[in-house]
DRENMAR-923981 format. One record per residue: x, y, z of N, C-alpha, C in turn; residue in one letter. Coordinates in steps of 0.001 Angstrom, whole numbers, padded with zeros to 6 digits, always signed. Layout:
<sites>
XYZXYZXYZa;...
</sites>
This chain:
<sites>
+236518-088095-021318+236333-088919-020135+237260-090133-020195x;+237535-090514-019054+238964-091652-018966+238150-092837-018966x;+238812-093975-019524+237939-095180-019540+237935-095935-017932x;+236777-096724-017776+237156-097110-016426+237824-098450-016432x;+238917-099056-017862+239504-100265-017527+240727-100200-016342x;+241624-099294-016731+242462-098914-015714+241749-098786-014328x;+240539-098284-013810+239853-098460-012537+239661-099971-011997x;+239531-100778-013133+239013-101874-012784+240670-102618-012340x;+241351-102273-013582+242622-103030-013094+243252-102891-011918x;+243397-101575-011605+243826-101426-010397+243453-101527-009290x;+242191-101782-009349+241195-102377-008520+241326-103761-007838x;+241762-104483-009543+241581-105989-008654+242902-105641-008445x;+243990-105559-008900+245347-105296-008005+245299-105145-006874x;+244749-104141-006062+244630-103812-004724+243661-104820-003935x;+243096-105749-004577+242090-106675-003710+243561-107827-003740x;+243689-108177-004814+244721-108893-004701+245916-109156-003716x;+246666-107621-003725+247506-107314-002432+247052-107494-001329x;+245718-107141-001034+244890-107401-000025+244812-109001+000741x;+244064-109232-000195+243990-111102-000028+245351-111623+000221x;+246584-111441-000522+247539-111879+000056+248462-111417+000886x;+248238-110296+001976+249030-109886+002850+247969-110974+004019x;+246867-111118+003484+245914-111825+004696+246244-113193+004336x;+246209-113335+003349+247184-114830+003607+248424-114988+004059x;+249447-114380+004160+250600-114032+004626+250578-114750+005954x;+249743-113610+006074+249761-113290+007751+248865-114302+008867x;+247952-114740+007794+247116-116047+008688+247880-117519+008755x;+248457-117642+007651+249295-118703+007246+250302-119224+008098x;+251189-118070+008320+252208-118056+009163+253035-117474+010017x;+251628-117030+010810+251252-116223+012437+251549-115029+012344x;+252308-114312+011070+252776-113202+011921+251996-111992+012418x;+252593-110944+013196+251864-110588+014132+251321-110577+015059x;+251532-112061+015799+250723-112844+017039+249988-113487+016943x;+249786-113475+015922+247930-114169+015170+248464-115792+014861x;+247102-116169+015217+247449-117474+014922+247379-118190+013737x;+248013-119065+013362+247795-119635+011849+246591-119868+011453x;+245842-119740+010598+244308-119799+010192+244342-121105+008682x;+244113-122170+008726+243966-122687+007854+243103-121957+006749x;+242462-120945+007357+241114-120311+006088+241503-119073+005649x;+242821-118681+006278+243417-117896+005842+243699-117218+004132x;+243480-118580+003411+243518-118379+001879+242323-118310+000913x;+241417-118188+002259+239744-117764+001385+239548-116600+000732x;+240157-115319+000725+239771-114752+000019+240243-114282-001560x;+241403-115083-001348+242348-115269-002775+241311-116359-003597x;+240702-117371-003342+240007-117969-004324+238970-117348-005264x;+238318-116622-004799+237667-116208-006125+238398-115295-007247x;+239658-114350-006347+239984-113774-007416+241032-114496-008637x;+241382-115665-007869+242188-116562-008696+241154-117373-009632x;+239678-117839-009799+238964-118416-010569+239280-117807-011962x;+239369-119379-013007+238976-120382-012689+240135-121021-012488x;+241653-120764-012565+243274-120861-012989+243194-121815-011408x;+243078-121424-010267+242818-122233-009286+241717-123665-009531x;+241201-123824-009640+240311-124890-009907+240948-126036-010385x;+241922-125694-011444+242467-126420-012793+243769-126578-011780x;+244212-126597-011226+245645-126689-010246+245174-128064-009487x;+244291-128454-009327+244146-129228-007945+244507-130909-008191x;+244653-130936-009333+246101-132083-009548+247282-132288-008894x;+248039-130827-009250+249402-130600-008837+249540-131103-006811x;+250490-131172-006993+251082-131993-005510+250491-130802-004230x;+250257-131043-003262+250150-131042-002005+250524-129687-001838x;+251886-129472-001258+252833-128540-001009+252740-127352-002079x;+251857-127362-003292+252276-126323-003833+251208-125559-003949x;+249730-126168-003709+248452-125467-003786+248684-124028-003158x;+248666-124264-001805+248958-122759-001612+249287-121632-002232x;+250477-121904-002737+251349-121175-003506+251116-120570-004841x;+249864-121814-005459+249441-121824-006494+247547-120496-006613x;+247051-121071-005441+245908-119894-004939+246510-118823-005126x;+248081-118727-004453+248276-117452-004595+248970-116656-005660x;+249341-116948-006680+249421-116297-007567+248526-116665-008795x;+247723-117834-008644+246686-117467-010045+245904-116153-010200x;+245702-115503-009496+244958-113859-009345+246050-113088-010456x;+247336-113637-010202+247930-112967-011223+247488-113002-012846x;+247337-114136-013396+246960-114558-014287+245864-113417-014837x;+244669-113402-013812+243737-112595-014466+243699-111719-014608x;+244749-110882-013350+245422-109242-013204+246121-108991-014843x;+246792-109838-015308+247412-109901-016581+246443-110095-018087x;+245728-110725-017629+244607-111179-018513+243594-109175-018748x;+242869-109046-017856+242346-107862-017577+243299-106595-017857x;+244771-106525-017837+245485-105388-018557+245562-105857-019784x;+245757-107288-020698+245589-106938-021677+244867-106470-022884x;+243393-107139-021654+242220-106869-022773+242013-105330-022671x;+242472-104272-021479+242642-102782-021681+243206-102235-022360x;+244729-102872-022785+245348-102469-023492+245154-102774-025061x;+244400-103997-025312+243590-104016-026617+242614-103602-026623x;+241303-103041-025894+240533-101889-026313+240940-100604-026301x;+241970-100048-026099+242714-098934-025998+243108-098913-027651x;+243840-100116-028078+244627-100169-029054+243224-099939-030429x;+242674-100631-030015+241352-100977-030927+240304-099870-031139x;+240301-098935-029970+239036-097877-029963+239245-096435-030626x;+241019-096459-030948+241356-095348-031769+241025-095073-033525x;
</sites>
């Protein structure tokens, strides 16, 4: 039986892509749509807690910063797969 870390990873990957094509797109209209200041709500939880710890940094970069802390944990979560992989043999 296949482990389900790879399910999980690719999982939040695809929420991830998710959340940020909707930020994309609320942010800065495209499509017709109008800019949504709340547009970047659904990237916050998957960026916790790496977002939280940002809210020092200047103005102009938060955004930017919501949106790739998700990376962090996307990276975080393949490695701990790839060390129970390494570890369970």
């Amino acid at each position: 039986m296949r482990s389900l870390c790879p399910i999980f990873v690719l999982g939040f990957a695809a929420l991830w892509l998710a959340a940020l094509v909707l930020f994309l797109i609320g942010a800065f209209g495209w499509f017709g749509s109008e800019p949504d200041p709340l547009s970047g709500l659904f990237l916050l939880p998957l960026g916790l807690p790496w977002n939280r710890l940002a809210g020092g940094l200047p103005q102009p970069l938060l955004p930017w910063i919501a949106a790739l802390a998700p990376a962090v944990n996307l990276a975080l979560l393949w490695m701990l797969c790839r060390g129970r992989k390494r570890f369970s043999a």
